[in-house]
C-alpha positions in Angstrom: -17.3 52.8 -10.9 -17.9 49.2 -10.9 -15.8 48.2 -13.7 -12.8 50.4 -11.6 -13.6 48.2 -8.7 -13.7 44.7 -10.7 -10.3 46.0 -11.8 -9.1 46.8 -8.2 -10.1 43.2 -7.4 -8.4 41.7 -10.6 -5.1 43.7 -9.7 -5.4 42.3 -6.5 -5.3 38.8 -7.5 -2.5 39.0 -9.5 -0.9 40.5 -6.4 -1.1 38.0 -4.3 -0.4 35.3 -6.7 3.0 37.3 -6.8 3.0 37.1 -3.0 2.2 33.4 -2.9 4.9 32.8 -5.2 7.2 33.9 -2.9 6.3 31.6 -0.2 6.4 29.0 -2.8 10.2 29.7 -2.6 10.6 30.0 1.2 8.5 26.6 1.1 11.2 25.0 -2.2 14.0 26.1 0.4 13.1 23.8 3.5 11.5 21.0 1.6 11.9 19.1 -2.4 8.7 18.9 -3.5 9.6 16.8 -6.1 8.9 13.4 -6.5 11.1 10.7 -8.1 9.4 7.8 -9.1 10.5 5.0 -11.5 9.7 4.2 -15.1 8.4 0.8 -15.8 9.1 -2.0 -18.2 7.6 -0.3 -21.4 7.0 2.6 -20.7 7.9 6.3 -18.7 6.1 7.7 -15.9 4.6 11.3 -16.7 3.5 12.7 -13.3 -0.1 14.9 -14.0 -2.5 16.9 -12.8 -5.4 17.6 -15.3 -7.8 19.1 -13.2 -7.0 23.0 -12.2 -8.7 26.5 -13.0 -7.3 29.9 -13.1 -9.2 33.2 -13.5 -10.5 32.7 -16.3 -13.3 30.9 -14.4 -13.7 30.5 -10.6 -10.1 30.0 -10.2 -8.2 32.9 -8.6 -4.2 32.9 -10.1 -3.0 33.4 -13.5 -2.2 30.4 -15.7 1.4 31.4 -15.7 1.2 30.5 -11.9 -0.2 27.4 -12.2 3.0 26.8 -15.2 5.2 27.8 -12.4 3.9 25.5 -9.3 4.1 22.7 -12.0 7.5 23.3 -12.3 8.4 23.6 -8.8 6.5 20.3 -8.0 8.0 18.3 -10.7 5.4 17.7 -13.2 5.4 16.5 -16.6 2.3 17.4 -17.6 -1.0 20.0 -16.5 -4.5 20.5 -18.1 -6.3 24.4 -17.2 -10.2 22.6 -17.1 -11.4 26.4 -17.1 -15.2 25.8 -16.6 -17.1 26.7 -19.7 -19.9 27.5 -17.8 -18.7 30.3 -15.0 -17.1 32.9 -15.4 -15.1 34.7 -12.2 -14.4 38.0 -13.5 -16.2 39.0 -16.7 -15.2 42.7 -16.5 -12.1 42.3 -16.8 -11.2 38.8 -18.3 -12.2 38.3 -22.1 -15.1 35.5 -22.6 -12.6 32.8 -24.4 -11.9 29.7 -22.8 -9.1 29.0 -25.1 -7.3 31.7 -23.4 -5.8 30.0 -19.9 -4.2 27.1 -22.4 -2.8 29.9 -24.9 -1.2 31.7 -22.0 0.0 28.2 -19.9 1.9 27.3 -23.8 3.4 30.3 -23.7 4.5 30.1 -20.0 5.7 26.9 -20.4 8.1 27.2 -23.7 11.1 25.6 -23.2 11.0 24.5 -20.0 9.9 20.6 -20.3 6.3 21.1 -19.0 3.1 19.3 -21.7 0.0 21.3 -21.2 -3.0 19.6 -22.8 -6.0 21.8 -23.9 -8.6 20.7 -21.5 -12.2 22.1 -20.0 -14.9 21.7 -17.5 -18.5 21.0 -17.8 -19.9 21.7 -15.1 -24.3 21.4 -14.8 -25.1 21.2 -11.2 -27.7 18.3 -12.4 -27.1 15.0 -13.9 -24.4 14.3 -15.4 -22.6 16.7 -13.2 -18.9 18.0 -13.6 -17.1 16.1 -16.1 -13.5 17.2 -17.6 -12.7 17.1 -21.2 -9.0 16.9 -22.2 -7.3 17.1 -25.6 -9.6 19.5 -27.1 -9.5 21.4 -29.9 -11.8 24.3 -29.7 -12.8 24.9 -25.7 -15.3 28.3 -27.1 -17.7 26.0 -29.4 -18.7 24.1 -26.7 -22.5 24.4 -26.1 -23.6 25.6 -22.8 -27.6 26.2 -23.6 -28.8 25.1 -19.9 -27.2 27.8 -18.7 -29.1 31.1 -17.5 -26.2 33.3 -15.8 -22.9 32.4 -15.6 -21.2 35.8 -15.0 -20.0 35.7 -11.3 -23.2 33.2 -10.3 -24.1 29.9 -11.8 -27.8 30.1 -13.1 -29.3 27.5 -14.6 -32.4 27.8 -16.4 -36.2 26.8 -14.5 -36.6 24.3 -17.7 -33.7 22.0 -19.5 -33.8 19.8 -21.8 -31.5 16.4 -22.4 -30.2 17.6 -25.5 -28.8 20.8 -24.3 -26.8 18.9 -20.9 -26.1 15.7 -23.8 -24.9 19.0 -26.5 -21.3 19.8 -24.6 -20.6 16.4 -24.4 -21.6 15.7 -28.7 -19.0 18.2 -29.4 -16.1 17.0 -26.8 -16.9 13.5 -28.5 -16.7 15.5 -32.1 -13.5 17.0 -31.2 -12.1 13.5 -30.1 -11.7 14.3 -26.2 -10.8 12.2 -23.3 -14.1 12.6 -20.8 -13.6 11.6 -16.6 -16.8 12.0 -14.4 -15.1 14.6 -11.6 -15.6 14.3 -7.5 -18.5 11.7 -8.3 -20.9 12.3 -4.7 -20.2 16.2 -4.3 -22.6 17.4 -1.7 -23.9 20.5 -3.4 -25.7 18.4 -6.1 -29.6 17.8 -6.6 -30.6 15.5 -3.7 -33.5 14.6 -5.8 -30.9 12.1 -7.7 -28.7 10.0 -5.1 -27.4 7.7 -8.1 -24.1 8.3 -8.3 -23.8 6.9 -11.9 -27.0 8.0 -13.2 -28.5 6.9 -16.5 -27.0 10.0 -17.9 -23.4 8.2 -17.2 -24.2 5.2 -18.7 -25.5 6.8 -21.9 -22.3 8.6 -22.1 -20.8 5.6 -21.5 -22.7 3.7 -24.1 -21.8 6.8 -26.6 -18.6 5.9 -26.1 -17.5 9.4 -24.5 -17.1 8.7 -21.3 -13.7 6.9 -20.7 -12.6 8.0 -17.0 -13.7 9.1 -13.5 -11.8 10.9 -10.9 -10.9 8.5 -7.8 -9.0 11.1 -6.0 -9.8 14.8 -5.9 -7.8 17.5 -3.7 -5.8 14.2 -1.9 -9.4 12.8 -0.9 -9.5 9.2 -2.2 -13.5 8.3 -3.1 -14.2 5.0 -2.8 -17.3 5.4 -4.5 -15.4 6.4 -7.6 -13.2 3.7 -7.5 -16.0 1.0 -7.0 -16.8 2.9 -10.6 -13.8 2.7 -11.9 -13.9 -1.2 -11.7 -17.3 -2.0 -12.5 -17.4 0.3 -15.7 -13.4 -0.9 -16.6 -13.0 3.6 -16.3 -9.4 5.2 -16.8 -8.9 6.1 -12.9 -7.0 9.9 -12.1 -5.8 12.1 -9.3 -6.3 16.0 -9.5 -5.4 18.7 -6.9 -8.9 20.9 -8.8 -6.9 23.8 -7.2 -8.7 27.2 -7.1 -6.0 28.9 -5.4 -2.0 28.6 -4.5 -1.4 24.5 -3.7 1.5 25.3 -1.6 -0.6 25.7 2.0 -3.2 23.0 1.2 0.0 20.6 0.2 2.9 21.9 2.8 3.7 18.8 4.6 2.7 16.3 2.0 3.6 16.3 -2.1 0.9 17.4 -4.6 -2.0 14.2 -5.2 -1.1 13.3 -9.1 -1.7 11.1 -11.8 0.8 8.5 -12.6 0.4 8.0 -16.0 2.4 4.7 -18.1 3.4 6.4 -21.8 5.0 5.0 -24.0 7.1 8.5 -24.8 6.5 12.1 -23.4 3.8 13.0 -26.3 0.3 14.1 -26.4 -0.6 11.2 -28.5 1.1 8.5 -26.2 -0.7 10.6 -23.3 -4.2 9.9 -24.4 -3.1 6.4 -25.9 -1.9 5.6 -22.5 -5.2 6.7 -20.7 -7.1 4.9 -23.3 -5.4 1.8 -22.2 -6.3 2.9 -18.6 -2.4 2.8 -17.7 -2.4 5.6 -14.4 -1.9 5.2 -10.8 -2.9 7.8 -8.6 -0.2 9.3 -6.1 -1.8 10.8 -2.9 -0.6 11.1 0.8 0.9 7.9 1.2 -0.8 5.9 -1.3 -1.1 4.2 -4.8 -4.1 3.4 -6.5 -3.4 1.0 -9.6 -4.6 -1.9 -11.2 -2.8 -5.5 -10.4 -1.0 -5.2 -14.1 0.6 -1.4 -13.6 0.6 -1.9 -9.5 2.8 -5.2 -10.0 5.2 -3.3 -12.3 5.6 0.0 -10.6 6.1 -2.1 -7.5 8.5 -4.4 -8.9 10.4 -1.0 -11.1 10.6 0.9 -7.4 11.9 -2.3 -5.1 15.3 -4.1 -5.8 15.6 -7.3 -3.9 18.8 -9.4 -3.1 19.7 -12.1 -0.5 22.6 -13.6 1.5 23.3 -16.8 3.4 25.3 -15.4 7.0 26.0 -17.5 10.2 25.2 -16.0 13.6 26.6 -18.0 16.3 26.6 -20.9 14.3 23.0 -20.8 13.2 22.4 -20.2 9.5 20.5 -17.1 8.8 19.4 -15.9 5.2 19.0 -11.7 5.1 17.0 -10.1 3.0 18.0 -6.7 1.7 14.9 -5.0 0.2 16.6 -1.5 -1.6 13.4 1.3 -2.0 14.4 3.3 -5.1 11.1 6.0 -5.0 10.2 9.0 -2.9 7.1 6.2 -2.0 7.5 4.4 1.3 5.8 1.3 0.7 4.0 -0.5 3.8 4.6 -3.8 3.7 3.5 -7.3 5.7 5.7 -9.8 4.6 5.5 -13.8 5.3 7.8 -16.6 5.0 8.1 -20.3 5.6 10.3 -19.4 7.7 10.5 -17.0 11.3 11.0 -13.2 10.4 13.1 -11.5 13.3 12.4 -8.2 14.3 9.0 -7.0 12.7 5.5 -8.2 14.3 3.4 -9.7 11.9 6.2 -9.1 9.0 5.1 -5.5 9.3 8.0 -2.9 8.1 7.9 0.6 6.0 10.5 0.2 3.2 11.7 4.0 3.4 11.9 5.8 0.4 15.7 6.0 -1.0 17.1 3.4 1.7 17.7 -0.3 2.5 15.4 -2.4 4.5 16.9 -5.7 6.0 14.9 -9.0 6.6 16.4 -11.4 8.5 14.9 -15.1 8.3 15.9 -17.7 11.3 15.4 -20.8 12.9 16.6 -22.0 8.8 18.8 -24.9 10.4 19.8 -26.1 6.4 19.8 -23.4 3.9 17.1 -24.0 1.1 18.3 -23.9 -2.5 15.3 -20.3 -2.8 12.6 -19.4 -0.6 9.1 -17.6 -0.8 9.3 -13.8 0.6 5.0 -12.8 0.6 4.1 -9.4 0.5 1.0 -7.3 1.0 1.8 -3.8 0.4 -0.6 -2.4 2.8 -0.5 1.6 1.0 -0.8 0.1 -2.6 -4.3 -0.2 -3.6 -5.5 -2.5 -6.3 -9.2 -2.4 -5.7 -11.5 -1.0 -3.2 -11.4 -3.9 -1.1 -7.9 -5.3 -1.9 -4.2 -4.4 -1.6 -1.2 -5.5 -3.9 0.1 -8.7 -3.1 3.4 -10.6 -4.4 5.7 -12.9 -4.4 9.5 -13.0 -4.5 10.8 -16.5 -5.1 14.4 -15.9 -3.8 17.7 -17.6 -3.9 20.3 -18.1 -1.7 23.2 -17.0 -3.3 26.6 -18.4 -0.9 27.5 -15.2 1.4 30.6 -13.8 -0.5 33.6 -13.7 1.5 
């Protein structure tokens, strides 16, 4: 009887995964969800998400879903992080945490979509939930502090360090990329308040931890990213979606990673996130470091100038051409007056031209200094991306 009614439930999931998928399409019909952003000198963007779990942990679609929002939102690349410790349905899903990625592959043939082999660790203590991608064998990893995990998380009265350190022996063994997840969530033992405990700095001494999550579900963390620049970690940007993205994401685009590759391979994947090349794409916002901040900017904004006369008084206009789906706040400053915007304050919209107009020039210089701070690109928890343009002033063409 209870197996019949663990199927019931089952069936009923896949239902309604059915169902949501259909509201995906009504929701594809009235809005693009996705997003064009540029390449930079180098190297291709690969928009990812590699945090996200299905049933076959406390998820609650099928990984053929998740293939298929993936698609629909534009991605390049996904990682299932099915925790290894939890299991949602046991009655009627098959203990093997390999499964999600074999299905996702499958899903995904032919239709220009990477999926990375990737897991969750997930011990309620110290060092908390930490993702794992690029691994090899997801079913070897050791789980030995774990008392239940069928439909409850369980751990047992006593652990030791070895069995929380074991899971992350073997992701190191099997080569894996490591990030610290949500660093801060509430549920966690209030006994420990560090957020980077001396568990995470022996990881990071072991050389297995390489990343930490700044933005999870579209929540930016400053706490992570104060991480993220003290301990030089590879920063990322996850939806950890349980269930259909579409409601939790309607008015807005999916949060994602922005990662710099040098081509659209696993191995230039992980080299790139080695090298700590992402942004993170949430709301409004970039996160990035100066080096891929300055570049994206720079790939994303063309800039050209004009002398004009207005009533006799020389003018220079500054056209300012947005080429992403990402409208960039900006306060820009000149040495000379800028008409029109307050404080130099103007949204370049995304896919349109933005015009500047300097006055009060009386001579025309031979170039000029256009400063920026782009108030929605963040380059550290306390700064935003600043730049110059050092223009000329080409003759107005007749």
């Amino acid at each position: 009887m209870k197996k019949t009614k663990d199927l019931i439930r089952f069936l009923l999931i896949l239902i309604l995964s059915n169902l949501s998928m259909t509201a995906i399409a009504q929701i594809t019909e009235r809005t693009n969800r996705v997003i064009s952003v540029p390449d930079i000198p180098g190297f291709i963007t690969l928009k990812c998400d590699f945090h996200m779990h299905t049933v076959f942990s406390d998820g609650h679609v099928w990984p053929s879903f998740r293939v298929n929002e993936a698609i629909r939102d534009g991605l390049d690349v996904i990682s299932l992080t099915e925790h290894i410790d939890y299991e949602g349905f046991p009655d009627v899903v098959a203990r093997n945490y390999n499964q999600s990625y074999e299905i996702a592959v499958d899903a995904a043939k032919n239709k220009n979509l990477m999926i990375i082999k990737g897991l969750e660790i997930s011990p309620r203590v110290p060092p908390y939930h930490n993702n794992a991608l690029f691994i090899k064998d997801a079913n070897i990893l050791p789980t030995e502090y774990m008392k239940d995990w069928k439909k409850k998380f369980i751990m047992k009265d006593t652990i030791t360090h070895e069995q929380l350190l074991a899971p992350f022996l073997e992701a190191k063994n099997q080569d894996a990329f490591v990030f610290y997840n949500h660093p801060g969530y509430s549920w966690w033992d209030k006994k420990d308040t560090a957020i980077f405990t001396s568990f995470h700095k022996e990881l990071l001494e072991r050389k297995i931890l390489k990343g930490v999550e700044v933005v999870n579900s579209g929540v930016y963390n400053i706490l992570a990213h104060r991480l993220a620049m003290k301990y030089n970690l590879t920063m990322v940007c996850n939806t950890d979606e349980h269930y259909d993205n579409s409601p939790r994401y309607a008015k807005t685009h999916r949060p994602m990673t922005l990662v710099f590759a040098k081509e659209k391979t696993a191995e230039s994947l992980k080299e790139a996130l080695l090298a700590g090349r992402t942004a993170l794409y949430f709301d409004d916002y970039l996160v990035a470091r100066q080096q891929e901040a300055d570049a994206f900017f720079k790939a994303a904004i063309q800039v050209n100038t004009e002398r004009n006369l207005r009533n006799g008084e020389p003018i220079l206009i500054i056209k300012l051409t947005n080429n992403s789906d990402i409208p960039f706040k900006i306060q820009a400053s000149a040495d000379y007056d800028i008409e029109r915007y307050p404080f130099g304050q103007v949204t370049l919209a995304a896919h349109d031209t933005t015009t500047i107009t300097l006055k009060a020039l009386w001579k025309y210089p031979e170039s000029t200094p256009l400063r920026m701070k782009v108030l929605n690109l963040i380059t550290s928890p306390d700064e935003v991306y600043q730049t110059v343009f050092n223009l000329p002033t080409a003759e107005k063409k007749k």
